[in-house]
N, C-alpha and C positions, 0 to 999 in steps of 0.2 A: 626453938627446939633445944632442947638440953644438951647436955653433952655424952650425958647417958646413954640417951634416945641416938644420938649421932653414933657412938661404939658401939651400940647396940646393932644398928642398922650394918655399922662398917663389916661387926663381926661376922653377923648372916650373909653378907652378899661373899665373904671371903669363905664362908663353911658352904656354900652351894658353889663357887668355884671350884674350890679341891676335892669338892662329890662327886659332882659332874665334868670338870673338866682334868682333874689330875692334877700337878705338883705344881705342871708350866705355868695352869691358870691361875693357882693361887698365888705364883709370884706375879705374874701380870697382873692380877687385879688390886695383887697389895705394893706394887710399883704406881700405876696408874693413881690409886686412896693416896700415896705419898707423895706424889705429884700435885695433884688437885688439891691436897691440903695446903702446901705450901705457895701455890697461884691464890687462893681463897683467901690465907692471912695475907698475901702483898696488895690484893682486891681491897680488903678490910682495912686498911693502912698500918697492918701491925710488924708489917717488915719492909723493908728501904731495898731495892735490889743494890744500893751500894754494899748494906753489911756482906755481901756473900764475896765482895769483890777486894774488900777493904781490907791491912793484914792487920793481923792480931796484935796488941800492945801488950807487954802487964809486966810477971812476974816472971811466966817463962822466957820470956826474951833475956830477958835479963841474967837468969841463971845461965844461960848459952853459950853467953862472951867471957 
């Protein structure tokens, strides 16, 4: 499936939330889409549950001190 097909999908199930169930549903459903996306890339191996844990290195740090 494309990625098209996937927004595509995401978007109608998120436009029959907020028809049918109002404002609440549509943040639930697009909390839930947000959720499951990012279980789905840690499933796929495209994220480590260290980077979530890990702190940031770079250039901001640096400006700080």
């Amino acid at each position: 499936m494309s990625m098209a097909v996937a927004g595509l999908l995401a978007g109608m199930a998120l436009g029959f939330a907020g028809y049918f169930g109002g404002f609440g549903a549509f943040v639930l459903v697009a909390a839930l889409g947000a959720i499951g996306f990012v279980v789905g890339r840690f499933l796929d191996g495209d994220l480590e549950a260290g980077e979530f844990f890990r702190p940031r290195r770079g250039e901001r740090d640096e400006r700080r001190r």
